[in-house]
Steps between C-alpha positions, in 0.01 A plus 500: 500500500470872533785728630455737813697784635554514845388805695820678507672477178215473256355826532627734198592210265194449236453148371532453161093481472471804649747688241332334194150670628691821545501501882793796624667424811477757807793648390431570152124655592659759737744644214365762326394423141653707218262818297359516112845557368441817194399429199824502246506803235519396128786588274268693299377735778837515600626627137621861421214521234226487726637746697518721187267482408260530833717903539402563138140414585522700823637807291240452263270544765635780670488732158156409429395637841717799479394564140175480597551719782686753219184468289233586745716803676574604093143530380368659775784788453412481111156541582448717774516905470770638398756776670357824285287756642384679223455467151839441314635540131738306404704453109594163359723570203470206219742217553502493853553152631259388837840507789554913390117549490451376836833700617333810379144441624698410877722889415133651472374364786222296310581117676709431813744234344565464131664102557127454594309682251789302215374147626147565514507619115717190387267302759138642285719461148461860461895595490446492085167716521631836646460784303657819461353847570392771791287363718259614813541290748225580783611527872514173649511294228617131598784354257288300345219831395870644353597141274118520369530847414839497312368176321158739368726727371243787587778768483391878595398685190574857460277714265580756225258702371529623141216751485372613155604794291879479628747522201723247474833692615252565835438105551872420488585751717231313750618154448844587509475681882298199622777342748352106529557483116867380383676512188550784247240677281501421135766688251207631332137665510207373374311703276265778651174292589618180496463428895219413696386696789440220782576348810803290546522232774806389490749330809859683577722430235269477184759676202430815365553399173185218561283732622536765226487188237125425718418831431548501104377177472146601681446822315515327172279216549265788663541701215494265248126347614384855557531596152360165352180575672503904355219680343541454132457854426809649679663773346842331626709286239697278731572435822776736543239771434339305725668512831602859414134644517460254785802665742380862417095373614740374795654843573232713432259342760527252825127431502357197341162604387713766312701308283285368276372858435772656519675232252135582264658897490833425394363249207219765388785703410693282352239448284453834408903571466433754799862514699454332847642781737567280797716662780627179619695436152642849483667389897662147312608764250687701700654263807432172354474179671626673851222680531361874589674636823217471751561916538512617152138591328428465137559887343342658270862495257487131573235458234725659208792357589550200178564167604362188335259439816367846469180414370391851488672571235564171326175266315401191612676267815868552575772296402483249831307390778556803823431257768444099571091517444296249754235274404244752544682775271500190179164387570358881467674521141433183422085569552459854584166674567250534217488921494580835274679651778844717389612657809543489899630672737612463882150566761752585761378172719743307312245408216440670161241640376414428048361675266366448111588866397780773546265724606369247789886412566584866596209549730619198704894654476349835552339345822779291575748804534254707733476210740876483521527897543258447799652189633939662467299810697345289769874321574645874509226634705588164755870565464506862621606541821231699732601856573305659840381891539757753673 
């Protein structure tokens, strides 16, 4: 027999049928059903590691984009143009470390900040590489132009020029008043004609004492492959004798064609045990290795006055060397010209003039002493002041 409700107290009351199919009751549709309640955190995400370890990650982060911000805003100030507007020398003394040679390129003026110009050597692998010396650096140049430039090592060279037919005393005196060399000159001189006339290129701070060692050492490997290569007939019996003859050739004439006959004179007569009568060795005679005062002539009484470089009065070559003979001075002794001639004397053009005979020699001195007459009376006549008619 099935149950009914009657019409006033049935309605709101669900039959048990109509809760086992899940029916609600009026009441229970018009309350509002409860939300997706939030998912629960773990204990993991909730630990104190995580959130270590996500900061250290942010950090991480954070530096690599401001390094790389660093990196991009560094190179371009290593690389770009740098704050000099002209052409700059600047002096890197040996065992200068890379922090005090960017300090003193950023004192110069060279780069705008040395911290920048000290990462971006350590940053190429170059802070090992620098190298002392002077150096040129052009206007403008970026850092990195500078780091390439001390890592060449292409220093500015200074030059010293050792001409030929100075005497020894003469070529310290040079090397010694050059300022960009250091140190002090040797105790000692070399023997006359033992240094070679050159040119030195050399960068500030080369010794003195290395530079006149240079000098010794080139003059005897010049000498000594000059005279294995010497005619075999040379009246000369060693290479002493050999480098003597050589510096008077040296004195007696600066033109090259000359030498070699002017060397050919000397060794004619030598061969004949005629005296050589060279001016140049009667001067070493009487001021030595300083030299003839640029305003004191030869005199007449210069020629009898004895000294062992008077060669006027005494046979054969003198004791020494009078000057440093150059390459062109040996080679002329070594192989001198193939002729009979015995004498010479000046043309007045700053040649000579040679002759076989005495009697041929004293027409050319004969000649030689009218043209200066003329030429002392042309200077007078051009130094006296004009006088005008009363």
């Amino acid at each position: 027999m099935t149950e009914t409700s009657s019409d006033g107290g049935g309605f709101g009351r669900q039959t048990g049928e109509e809760r086992g199919r899940g029916f609600k009751s009026a009441g229970q549709a018009l309350r509002p059903e409860a939300g997706t309640p939030p998912p629960r955190r773990s204990r993991r995400a909730r630990s104190q590691f995580i959130v270590f370890l996500n900061f250290v990650f942010s950090s991480l982060v954070f530096l690599v984009v401001l390094a790389g911000i660093a990196f991009y805003f560094g190179k371009r100030e290593f690389e770009r143009p740098g704050p000099s507007g002209s052409a700059e020398i600047v002096l890197i003394k040996p065992n200068t470390g890379v922090r005090e040679i960017a300090n003193i390129l950023e004192r110069e003026g060279l780069i705008s900040d040395a911290r920048v110009f000290l990462v971006g050597v350590r940053a190429h692998g170059a802070d090992g590489q620098l190298k002392a010396g002077e150096y040129e650096v052009k206007a403008g140049a970026s850092m990195q132009e500078i780091m390439e430039l001390l890592k060449s090592g292409r220093s500015v060279l200074y030059s010293l020029t050792i001409p030929e037919g100075l005497t020894v005393e003469q070529v310290f005196a040079r090397i010694r008043e050059t300022p960009e060399l250091s140190g002090e000159m040797p105790d000692e001189m070399p023997a006359e004609g033992s240094l070679a006339a050159d040119t030195l290129r050399f960068t500030r701070g080369m010794d003195r004492r290395a530079v006149v060692a240079k000098l010794h050492e080139d003059q005897q490997e010049m000498i000594d492959a000059i005279w294995e290569r010497r005619d075999a007939d040379l009246p000369i019996k060693d290479k002493d004798e050999f480098v003597t003859l050589a510096s008077i050739v040296e004195k007696e004439t600066g033109i090259a064609d000359e030498r070699p006959r002017v060397a050919a004179v000397f060794l004619n007569r030598l061969e004949r045990s005629m005296r050589l009568q060279s001016d140049p060795t009667i001067i070493y005679g009487l001021f030595g290795g300083a030299g003839k005062p640029a305003d004191r002539p030869i005199y007449r009484s210069d020629l009898d006055k004895k000294t062992p470089y008077n060669t006027y009065l005494i046979d054969g070559l003198p004791p020494t060397p009078i000057a440093n003979p150059g390459r062109a001075a040996l080679e002329a002794v070594a192989n001198p010209s193939k002729t009979d001639e015995l004498y010479f004397v000046a043309d007045g053009t700053g040649g000579h003039v040679f002759a076989k005979t005495l009697k041929e020699h004293n027409e050319n001195v004969a000649r030689w002493r009218a043209e200066e007459r003329k030429r002392r009376a042309e200077e007078a006549a051009a130094d006296k002041p004009e006088t005008s008619a009363n």
